[in-house]
Structures are given as structure tokens and as C-alpha cells.
N, C-alpha and C positions, 0 to 999 in steps of 0.2 A: 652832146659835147660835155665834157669832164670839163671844169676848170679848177686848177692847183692854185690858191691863193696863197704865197708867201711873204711873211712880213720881211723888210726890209729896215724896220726900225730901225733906234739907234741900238738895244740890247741881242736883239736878234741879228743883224749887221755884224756886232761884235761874236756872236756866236756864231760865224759861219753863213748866213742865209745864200752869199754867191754862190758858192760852194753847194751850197744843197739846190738852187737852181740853177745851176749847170751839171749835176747828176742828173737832176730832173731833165733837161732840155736834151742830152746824149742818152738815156733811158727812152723818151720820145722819140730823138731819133733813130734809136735800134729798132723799136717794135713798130715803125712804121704809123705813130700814134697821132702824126701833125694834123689830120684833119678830123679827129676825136677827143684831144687831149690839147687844153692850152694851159700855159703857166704865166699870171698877173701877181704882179708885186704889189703888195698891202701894207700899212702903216698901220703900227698894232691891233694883233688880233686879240690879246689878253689872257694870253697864256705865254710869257717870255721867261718865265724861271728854269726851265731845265733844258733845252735848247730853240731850237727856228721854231715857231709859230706858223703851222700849216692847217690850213681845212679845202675840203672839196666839195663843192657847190653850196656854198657857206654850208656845211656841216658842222661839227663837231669841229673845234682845234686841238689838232695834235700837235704833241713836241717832236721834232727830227730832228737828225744829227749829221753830219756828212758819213757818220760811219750806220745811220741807219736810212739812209735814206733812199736805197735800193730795194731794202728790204719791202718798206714803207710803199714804195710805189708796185714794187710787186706783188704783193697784197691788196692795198687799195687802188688800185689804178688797172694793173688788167687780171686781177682777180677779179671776185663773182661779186664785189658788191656794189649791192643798187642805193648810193647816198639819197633821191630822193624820196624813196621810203623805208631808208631805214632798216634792210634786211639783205642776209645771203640770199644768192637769185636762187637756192635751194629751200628755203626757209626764212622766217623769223630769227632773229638777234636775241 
């Protein structure tokens, strides 16, 4: 199981966060992802300066945006990577 942590803060909030969890949650539901892929709302993750505050199985946080946040989940999400250790399921990072 994937899970999508996004902040919901107050800066993140203002930047969009619904918005980029409900791409996320219609992305989920296109690819058929609900029993692989969950999305939990977070209270800063500490990275709020350039947009939403997202990490995946507490990994790394990334900034997203509603204009990238497709991108973002089709890449991380049912692309080839393995967040708990840190590589392409083809290789090392």
C-alpha cells in the first residue's frame, strides 16, 4: 500500500492542497488504484515554500502543484518507484 501524505496546513491550504487531493483521489479512481494507493491529510510536512507539501510512505517531500500534480502521481505513483528503498525497480537512484 502507497500512501500519499498531503499537508493541509494553513500555507499549503492556501496553495491549493484540495485541489491537488482531489486530482489525486480522481487519478486513484481512473487507475483502478483504491486498494493500493491511499491519500491522508498531514499538518506540515516542512517544505511549504513553493507549493503543497507531499511525500509517499514518509519519503522525501515534495512540492506539487495542481498543474503538476498528474504529472507527479504518474511518475510516483504507478511509475517504477520503489519509495521503500529508495530506487527505480530497474536500478539504483
Amino acid at each position: 500500500m502507497k500512501t500519499i501524505r498531503v499537508c493541509v496546513g494553513s500555507a499549503c491550504h492556501l496553495k491549493g492542497s484540495y485541489e491537488v487531493i482531489n486530482i489525486f483521489q480522481n487519478l486513484i479512481d481512473s487507475y483502478f488504484l483504491s486498494e493500493s494507493v491511499e491519500i491522508k491529510g498531514s499538518f506540515c510536512l516542512g517544505y511549504c515554500s513553493k507549493g503543497v507539501s507531499v511525500n509517499i510512505n514518509n519519503g522525501e517531500v515534495m512540492s506539487v502543484t495542481a498543474d503538476t500534480a498528474e504529472e507527479f502521481f504518474k511518475k510516483y505513483i504507478i511509475g517504477g518507484y520503489n519509495y521503500e528503498n529508495n530506487e527505480l525497480l530497474c536500478g539504483k537512484l
